[in-house]
C-alpha positions as CSV (number, residue, x, y, z in Angstrom):
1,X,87.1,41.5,84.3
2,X,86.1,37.7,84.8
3,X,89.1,35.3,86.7
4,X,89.9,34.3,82.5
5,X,89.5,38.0,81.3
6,X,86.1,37.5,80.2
7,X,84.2,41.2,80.7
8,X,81.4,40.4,83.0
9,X,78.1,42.3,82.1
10,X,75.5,42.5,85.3
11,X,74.7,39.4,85.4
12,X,77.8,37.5,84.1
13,X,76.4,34.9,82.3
14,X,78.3,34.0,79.2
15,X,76.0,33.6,76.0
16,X,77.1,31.4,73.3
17,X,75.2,30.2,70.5
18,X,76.8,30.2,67.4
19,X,75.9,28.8,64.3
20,X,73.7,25.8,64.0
21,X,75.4,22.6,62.8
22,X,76.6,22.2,59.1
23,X,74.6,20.6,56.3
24,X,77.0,18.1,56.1
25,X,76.9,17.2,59.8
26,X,73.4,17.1,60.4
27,X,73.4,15.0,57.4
28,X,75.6,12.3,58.8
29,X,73.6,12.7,62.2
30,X,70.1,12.5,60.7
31,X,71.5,9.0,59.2
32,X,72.1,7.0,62.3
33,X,69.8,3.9,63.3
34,X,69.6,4.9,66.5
35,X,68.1,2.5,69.3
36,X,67.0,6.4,71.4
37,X,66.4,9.7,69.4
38,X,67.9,12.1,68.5
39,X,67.1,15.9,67.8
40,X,68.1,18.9,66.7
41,X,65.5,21.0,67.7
42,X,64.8,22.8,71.5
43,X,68.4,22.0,72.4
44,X,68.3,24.6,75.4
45,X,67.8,22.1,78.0
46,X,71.3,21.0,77.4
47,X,73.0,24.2,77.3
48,X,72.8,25.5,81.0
49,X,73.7,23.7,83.9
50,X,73.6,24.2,87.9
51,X,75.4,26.8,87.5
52,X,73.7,29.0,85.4
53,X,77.0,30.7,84.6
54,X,77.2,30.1,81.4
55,X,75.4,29.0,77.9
56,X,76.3,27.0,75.4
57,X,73.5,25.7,72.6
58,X,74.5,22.5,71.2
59,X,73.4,21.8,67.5
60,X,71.8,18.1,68.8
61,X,71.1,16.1,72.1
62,X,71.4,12.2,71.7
63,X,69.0,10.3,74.0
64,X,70.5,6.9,73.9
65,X,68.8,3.6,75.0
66,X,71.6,1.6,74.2
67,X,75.3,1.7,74.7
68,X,75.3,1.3,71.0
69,X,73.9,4.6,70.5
70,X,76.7,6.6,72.4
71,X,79.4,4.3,70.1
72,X,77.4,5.5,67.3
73,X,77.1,9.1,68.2
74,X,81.0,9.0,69.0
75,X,82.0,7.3,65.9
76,X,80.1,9.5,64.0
77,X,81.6,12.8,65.3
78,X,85.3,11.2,65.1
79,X,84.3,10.4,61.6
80,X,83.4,14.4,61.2
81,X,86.9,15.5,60.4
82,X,87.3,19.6,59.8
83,X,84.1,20.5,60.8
84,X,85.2,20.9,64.0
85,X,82.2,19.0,65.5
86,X,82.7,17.7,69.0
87,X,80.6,16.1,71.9
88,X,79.7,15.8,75.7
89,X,78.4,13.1,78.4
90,X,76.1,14.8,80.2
91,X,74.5,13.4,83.6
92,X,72.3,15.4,85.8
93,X,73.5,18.9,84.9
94,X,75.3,19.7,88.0
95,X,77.9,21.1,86.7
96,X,78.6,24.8,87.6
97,X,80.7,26.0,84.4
98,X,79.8,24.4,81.8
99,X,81.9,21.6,81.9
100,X,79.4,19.2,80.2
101,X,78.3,21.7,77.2
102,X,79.1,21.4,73.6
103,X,78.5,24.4,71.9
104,X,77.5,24.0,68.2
105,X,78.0,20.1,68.9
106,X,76.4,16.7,70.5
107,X,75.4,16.2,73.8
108,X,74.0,13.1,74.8
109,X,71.7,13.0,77.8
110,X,73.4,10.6,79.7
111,X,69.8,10.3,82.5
112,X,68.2,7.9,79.4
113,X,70.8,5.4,79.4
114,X,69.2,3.1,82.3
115,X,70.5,-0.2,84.4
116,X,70.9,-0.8,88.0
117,X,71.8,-4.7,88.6
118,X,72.9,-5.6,92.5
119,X,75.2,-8.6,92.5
120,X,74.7,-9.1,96.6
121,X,77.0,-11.9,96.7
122,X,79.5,-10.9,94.0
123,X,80.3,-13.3,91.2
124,X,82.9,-16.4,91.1
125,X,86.4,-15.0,91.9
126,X,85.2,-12.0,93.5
127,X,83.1,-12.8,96.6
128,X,82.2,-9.0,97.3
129,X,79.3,-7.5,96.9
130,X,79.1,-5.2,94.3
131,X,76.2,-3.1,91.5
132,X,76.7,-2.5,88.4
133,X,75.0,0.9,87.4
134,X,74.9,2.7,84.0
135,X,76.6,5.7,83.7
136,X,73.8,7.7,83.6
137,X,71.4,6.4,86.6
138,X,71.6,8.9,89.7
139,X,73.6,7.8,92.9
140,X,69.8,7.9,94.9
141,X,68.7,5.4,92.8
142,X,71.8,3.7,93.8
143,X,70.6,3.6,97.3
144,X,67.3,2.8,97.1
145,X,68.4,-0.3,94.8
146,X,71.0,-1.6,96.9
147,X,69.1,-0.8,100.4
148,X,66.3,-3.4,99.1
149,X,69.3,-6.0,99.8
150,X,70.6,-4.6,103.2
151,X,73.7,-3.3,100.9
152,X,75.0,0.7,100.2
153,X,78.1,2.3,98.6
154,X,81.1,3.0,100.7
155,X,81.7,6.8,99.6
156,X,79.0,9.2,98.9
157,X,79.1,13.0,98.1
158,X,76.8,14.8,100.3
159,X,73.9,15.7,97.2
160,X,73.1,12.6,95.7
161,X,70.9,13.4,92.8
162,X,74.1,13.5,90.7
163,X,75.3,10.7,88.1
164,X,77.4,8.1,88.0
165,X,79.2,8.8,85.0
166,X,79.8,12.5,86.2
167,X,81.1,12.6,89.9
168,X,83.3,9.5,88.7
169,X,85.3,11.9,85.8
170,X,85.7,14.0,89.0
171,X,86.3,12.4,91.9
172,X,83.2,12.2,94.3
173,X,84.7,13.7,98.0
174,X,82.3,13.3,101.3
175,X,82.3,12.6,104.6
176,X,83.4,9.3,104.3
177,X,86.2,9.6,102.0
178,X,88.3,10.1,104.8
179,X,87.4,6.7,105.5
180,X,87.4,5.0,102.3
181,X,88.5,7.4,99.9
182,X,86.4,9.4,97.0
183,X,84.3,7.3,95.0
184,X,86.8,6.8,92.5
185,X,88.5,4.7,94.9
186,X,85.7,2.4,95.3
187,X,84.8,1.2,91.7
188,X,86.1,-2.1,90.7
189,X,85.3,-1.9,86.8
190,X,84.7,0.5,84.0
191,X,82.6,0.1,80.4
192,X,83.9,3.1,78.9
193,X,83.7,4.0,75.1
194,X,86.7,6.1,74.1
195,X,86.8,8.9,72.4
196,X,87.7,6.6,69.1
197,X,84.4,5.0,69.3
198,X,85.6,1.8,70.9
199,X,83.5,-0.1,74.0
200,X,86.2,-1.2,76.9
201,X,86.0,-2.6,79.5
202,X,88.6,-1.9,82.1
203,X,89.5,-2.5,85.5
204,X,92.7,-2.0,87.9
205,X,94.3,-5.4,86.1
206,X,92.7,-5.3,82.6
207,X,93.3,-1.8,80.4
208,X,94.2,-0.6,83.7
209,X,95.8,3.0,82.2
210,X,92.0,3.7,80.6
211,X,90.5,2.9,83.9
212,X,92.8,5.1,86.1
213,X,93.0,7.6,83.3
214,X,89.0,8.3,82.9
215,X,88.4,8.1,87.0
216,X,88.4,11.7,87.5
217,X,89.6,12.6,83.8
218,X,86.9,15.4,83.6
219,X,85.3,13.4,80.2
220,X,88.4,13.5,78.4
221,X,89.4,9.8,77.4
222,X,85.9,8.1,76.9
223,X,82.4,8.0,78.0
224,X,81.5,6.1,81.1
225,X,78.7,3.6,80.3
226,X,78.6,2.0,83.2
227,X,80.9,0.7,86.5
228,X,81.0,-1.2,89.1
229,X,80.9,0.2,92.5
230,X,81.5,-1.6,96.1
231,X,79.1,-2.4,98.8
232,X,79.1,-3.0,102.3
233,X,76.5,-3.8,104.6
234,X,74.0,-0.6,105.6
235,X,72.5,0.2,108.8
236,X,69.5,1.1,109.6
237,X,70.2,4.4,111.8
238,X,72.8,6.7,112.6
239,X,73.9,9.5,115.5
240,X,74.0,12.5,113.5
241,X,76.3,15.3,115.8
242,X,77.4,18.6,115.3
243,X,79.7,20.9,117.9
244,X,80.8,24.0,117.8
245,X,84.4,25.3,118.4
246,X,85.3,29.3,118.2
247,X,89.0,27.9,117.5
248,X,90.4,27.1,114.4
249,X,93.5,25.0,115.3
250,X,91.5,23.4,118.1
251,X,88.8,22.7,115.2
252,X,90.9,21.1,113.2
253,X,93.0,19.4,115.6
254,X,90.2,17.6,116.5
255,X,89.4,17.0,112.7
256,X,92.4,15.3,112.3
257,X,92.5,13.6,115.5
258,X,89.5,12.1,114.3
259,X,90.5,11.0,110.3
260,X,93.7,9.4,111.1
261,X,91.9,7.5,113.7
262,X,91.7,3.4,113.0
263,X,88.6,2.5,110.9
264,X,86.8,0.2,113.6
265,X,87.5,3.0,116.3
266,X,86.2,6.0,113.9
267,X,83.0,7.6,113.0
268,X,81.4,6.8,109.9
269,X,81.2,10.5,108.6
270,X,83.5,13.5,109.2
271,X,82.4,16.7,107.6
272,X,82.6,20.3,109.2
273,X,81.5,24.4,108.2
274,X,82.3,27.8,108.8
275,X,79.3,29.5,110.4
276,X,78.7,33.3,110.4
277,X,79.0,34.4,113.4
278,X,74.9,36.1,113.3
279,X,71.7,34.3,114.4
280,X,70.6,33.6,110.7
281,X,69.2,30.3,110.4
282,X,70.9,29.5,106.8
283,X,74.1,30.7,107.5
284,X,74.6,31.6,111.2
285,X,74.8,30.0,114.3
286,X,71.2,28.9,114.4
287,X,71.6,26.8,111.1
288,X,73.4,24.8,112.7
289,X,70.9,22.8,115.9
290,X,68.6,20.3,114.0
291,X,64.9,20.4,114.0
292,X,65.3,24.8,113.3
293,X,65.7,24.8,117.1
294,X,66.9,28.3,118.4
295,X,70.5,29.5,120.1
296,X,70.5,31.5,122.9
297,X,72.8,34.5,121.9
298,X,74.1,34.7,125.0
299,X,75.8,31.5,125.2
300,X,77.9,32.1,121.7
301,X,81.4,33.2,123.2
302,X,82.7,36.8,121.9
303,X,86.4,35.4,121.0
304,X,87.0,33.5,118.0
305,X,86.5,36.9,115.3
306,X,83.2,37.2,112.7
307,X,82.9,33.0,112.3
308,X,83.1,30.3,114.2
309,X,83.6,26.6,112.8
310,X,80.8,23.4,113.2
311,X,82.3,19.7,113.2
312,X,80.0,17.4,111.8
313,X,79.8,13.5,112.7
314,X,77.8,10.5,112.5
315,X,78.0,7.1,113.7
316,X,76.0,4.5,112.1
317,X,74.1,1.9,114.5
318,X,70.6,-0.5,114.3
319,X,67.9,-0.5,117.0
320,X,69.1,-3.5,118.5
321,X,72.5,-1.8,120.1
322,X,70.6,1.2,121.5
323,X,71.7,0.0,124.9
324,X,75.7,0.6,123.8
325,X,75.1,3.3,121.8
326,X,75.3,6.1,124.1
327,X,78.2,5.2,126.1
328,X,79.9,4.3,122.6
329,X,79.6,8.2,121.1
330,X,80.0,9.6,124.8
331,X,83.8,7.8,124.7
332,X,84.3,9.0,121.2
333,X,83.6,12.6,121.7
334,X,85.6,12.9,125.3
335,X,88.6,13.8,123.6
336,X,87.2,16.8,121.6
337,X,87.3,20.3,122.9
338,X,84.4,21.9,121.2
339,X,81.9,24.4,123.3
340,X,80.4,22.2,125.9
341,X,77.1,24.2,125.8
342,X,76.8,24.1,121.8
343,X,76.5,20.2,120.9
344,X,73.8,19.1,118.8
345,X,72.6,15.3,118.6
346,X,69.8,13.6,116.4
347,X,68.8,10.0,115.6
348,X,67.7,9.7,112.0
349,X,67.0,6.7,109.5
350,X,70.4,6.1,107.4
351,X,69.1,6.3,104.4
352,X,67.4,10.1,105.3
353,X,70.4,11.1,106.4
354,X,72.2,10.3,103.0
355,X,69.5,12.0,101.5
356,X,69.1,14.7,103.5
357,X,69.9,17.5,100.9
358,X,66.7,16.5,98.8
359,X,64.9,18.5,101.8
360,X,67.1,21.2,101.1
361,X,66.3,21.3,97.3
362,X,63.0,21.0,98.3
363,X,63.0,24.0,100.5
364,X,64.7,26.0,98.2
365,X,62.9,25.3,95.2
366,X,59.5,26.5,96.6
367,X,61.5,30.1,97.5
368,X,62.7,30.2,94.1
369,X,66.0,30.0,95.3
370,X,67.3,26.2,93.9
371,X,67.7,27.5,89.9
372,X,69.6,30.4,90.4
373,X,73.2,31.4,89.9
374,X,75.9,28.8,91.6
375,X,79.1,30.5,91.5
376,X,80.6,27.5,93.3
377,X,84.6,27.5,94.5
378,X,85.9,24.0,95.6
379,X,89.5,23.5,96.6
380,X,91.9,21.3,97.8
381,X,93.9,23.0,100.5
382,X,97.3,21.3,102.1
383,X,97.5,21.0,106.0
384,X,100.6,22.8,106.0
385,X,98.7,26.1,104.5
386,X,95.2,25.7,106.4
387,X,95.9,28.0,109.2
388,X,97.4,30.7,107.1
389,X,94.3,29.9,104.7
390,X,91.7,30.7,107.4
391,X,94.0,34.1,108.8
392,X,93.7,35.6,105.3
393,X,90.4,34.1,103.8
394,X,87.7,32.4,106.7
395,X,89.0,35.8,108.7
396,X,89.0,38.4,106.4
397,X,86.8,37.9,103.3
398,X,83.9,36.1,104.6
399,X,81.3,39.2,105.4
400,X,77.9,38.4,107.0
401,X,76.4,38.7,103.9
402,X,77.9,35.3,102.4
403,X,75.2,33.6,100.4
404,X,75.5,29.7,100.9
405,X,77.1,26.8,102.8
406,X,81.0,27.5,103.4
407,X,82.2,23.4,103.7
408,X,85.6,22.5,105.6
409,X,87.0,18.9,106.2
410,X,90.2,16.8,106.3
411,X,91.1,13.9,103.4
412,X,93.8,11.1,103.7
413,X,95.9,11.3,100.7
414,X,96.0,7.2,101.0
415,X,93.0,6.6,99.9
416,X,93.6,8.6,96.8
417,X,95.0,6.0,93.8
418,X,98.0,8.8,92.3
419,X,97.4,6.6,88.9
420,X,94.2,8.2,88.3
421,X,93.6,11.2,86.7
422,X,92.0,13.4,89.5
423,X,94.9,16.4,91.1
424,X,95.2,16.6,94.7
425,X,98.2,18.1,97.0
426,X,100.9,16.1,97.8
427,X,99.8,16.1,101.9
428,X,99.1,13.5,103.6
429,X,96.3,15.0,105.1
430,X,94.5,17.9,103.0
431,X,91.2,19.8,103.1
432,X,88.0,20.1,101.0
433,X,87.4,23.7,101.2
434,X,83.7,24.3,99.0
435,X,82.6,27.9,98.8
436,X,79.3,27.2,98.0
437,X,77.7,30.3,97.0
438,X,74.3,31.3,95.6
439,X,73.3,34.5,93.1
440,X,70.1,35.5,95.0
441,X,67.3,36.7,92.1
442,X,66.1,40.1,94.3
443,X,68.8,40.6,96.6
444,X,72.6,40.8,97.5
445,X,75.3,40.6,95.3
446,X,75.0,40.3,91.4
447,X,76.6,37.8,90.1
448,X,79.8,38.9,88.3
449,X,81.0,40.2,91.8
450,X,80.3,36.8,93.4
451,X,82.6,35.1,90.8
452,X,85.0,38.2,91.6
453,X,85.1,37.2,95.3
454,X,86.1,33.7,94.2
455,X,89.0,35.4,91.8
456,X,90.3,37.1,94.6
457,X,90.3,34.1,97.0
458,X,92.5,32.5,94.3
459,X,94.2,35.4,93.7
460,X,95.1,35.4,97.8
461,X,96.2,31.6,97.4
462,X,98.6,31.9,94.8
463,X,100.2,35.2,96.4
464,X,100.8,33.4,100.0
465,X,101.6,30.0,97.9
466,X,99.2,28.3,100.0
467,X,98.9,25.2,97.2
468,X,95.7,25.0,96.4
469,X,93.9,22.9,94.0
470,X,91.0,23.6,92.4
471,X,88.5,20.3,92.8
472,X,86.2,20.7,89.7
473,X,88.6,22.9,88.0
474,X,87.6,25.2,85.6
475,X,90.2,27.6,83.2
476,X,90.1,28.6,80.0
477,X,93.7,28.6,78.9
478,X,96.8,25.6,78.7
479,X,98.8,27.2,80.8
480,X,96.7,27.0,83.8
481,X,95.8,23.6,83.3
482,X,99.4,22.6,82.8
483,X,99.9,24.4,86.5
484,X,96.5,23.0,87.4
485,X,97.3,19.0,86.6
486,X,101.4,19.7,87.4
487,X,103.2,16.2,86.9
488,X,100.5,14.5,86.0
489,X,100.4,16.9,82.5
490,X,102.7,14.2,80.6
491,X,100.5,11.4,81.0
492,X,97.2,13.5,80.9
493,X,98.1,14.8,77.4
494,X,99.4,11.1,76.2
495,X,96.4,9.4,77.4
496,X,94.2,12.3,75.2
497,X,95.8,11.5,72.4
498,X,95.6,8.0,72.9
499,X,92.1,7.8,73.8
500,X,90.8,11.1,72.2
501,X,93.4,11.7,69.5
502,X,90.5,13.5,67.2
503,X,89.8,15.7,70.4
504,X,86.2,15.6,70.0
505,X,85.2,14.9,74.1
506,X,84.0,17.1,76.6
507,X,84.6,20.9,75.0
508,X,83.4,22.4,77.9
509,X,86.1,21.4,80.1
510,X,88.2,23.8,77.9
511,X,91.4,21.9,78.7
512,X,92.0,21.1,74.8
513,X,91.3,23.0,71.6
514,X,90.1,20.1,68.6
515,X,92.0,22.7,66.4
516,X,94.5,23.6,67.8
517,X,95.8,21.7,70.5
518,X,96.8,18.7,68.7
519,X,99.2,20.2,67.1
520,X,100.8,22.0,70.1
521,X,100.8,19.1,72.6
């Protein structure tokens, strides 16, 4: 049995296709002046997603070239009442369980909804500078848009291929959000249509309960059209690091030692893995030298058990300070005690570095190993419970056959508004744990038992009351969401019913039931 009690059959994708919409709903569709199109025909390409987990066919998908079109499409499923028609934003498809499907209903293919505009020296009252992106344009689009002005984003997650719209219903965690928080801590505006078909424009001081509400609201109060995201000045290069510790409380020590540092003393990036403790070069120690160099064997320590654990840094620098440079990362690194023998350094362009997962996709892809299963597990583990976290999972339930990157690194909880909608643990400092395993197509472990080792990780952190939150949750019942979202169930619930009262937004999320949930809440 599946983590919700769903039998899994070999290959544990979930199959739904129901019925195709109702005469009367493709009717009222079929009669909007639409500025994009709209069809109800070959609808697969909206119901799968990274994950490939599961499979849901929606009855249309919207392509809208207008914000009008997505009030449209919203007002006309609102206006749908008893057919139990409902819809979902959906940006790049990253998702890993379905979270942006609408099975038997609209999805609107968020990728056609275009608009980047850089404001490089804000606008009167706000002296910043800032870009304005539509919810559906890509975060590397982002870049290269604001790069042509000498200008990036604060916070970036570490694949950037993703939307706007869709990491900012989540949160959007990386290795600077230690630094400057998630990117829902770095947008300054919202267009958002609700799930009453209204257009609203919010901000921290104007409909300031939508804006906090929908930043990492997992799709549930409106539609993000477009927002406005900080800049700051980019660099041209950075000293990307890595160092290897067979410790974990000397690993994160030194992880901690170095997020809680002062911003104009700190690196620019803190990120850090468990490594297998084999010379594979995706997983082991030798994935972890740049430029697929080699580790002697004889150099990795026996102690430290079957992994061993890779800090990740990178200070950002131009051409013009090379002379600095050196001694500047040489007194920033003194303090740590990783294995002198196993540090890593490379200079890169910034903007490849940002990048640098696109030649990961690209490597995969041409294996055949890129659209395949992603049984993904992200959490949000409390400092208080990391040690006993890596005793009883890193220790004992990571085997050398683990398929995938196995992500470790410290948060400030400051950074992190607590009036938005996104759940984190009540620590100061807390870690973004990312189990980020692969279904391989000929080989290793099929893919119901992959989402069985995640159960059982969560099965671990609830019996040792570790505190763990999920970070793109996924349940399939209201009692785990309550326990999911905590105390911030009231006001999630009365901003839904506010915002969505009809419940028509984002089904796949599976938090609320149009039919039933309204009148339980």
């Amino acid at each position: 049995m599946g983590e919700h009690g769903d039998e899994l059959s070999p290959l544990s994708t979930i199959h739904e296709q129901g019925s195709s919409l109702s005469f009367r709903d493709h009717a009222l569709l079929s009669s909007l002046r639409l500025d994009g199109s709209l069809t109800f025909s070959n609808t697969s390409s909206a119901a799968s997603d990274f994950g490939r987990i599961r499979y849901s066919l929606p009855g249309a998908i919207l392509y809208p070239k207008s914000v009008r079109d997505v009030e449209l499409a919203v007002r006309a499923v609102q206006s749908s009442k008893g057919s139990g028609l409902t819809l979902a934003a959906k940006g790049s498809g990253h998702s890993v369980h379905g979270q942006a499907q609408a099975l038997r209903g609209v999805v609107i293919e968020m990728s056609t909804l275009k608009g980047i505009k850089v404001a490089p020296n804000g606008e009167p009252g706000f002296r910043h500078p800032f870009v304005d992106a539509a919810g559906g344009e890509l975060w590397i689009d982002i870049l290269k848009a604001t790069l042509r002005e000498g200008l990036a984003p604060r916070s970036w997650t570490d694949y950037l291929y993703l939307s706007i719209g869709g990491t900012l219903s989540n949160a959007g965690v990386g290795g600077q959000s230690f630094l400057f928080g998630p990117e829902i801590s770095n947008v300054l505006q919202l267009d958002v249509v609700t799930g009453t078909s209204q257009l609203v424009k919010c901000s921290p001081t104007k409909k300031s309960d939508l804006f906090h509400g929908v930043l990492g609201g997992l799709g549930q109060f409106g539609i993000i059209t477009s927002a406005r995201i900080i800049l700051e000045p980019a660099h041209e290069k950075v000293r990307w690091i890595r160092a290897m510790y067979t410790d974990f409380a000397t690993f994160t020590r030194d992880q901690e030692m170095l997020v809680t540092q002062a911003p104009e003393s700190a690196f620019d990036y803190i990120e850090g893995f468990v490594v297998l403790k084999n010379k594979d070069s995706s997983h082991g120690w030798n994935s972890v030298p740049f430029d697929a160099k080699k580790i002697d064997p004889s150099i990795i320590p026996e102690e430290g058990g079957s992994v061993l654990y890779c800090i990740e840094l990178v200070k950002k620098f131009s051409p013009n300070h090379m002379d600095t440079l050196n001694k500047t990362v040489e007194r920033m690194v003194a303090p740590l005690s990783f294995i002198p023998t196993l540090i890593f350094t490379i200079d890169v362009p910034y903007e490849k570095f940002l990048n640098r997962l696109h030649e990961v996709e690209i490597s995969l892809d041409s294996q055949g190993l890129w659209n395949v299963p992603h049984p993904w597990l992200n959490l949000f583990v409390p400092r208080s419970s990391i040690g006993l976290f890596d005793a009883l999972i890193f220790k004992q339930m990571i085997k050398d056959d683990f398929s995938g990157p196995i992500l470790i690194y410290p948060l400030n909880r400051n950074w992190w508004d607590s009036r938005s909608s996104a759940v984190i643990p009540d620590e100061s400092i807390f870690y973004l744990v990312g189990f980020l395993r692969i279904s391989l197509p000929s080989s290793g472990a099929l893919l119901g038992n992959l989402i069985a080792d995640n159960d059982k990780i969560m099965q671990v952190c609830h019996s040792a009351k570790l505190g763990c939150k999920k970070y793109l949750p996924e349940y399939e019942d209201t009692e785990s969401w309550k326990l999911h979202f905590g105390k911030k169930w009231g006001s999630f619930t009365r901003r839904k019913q506010k915002y969505d009262p009809d419940f028509i937004l984002a089904p796949g999320q599976n938090i609320f039931s149009k039919s039933t949930e309204s009148r339980s809440l």
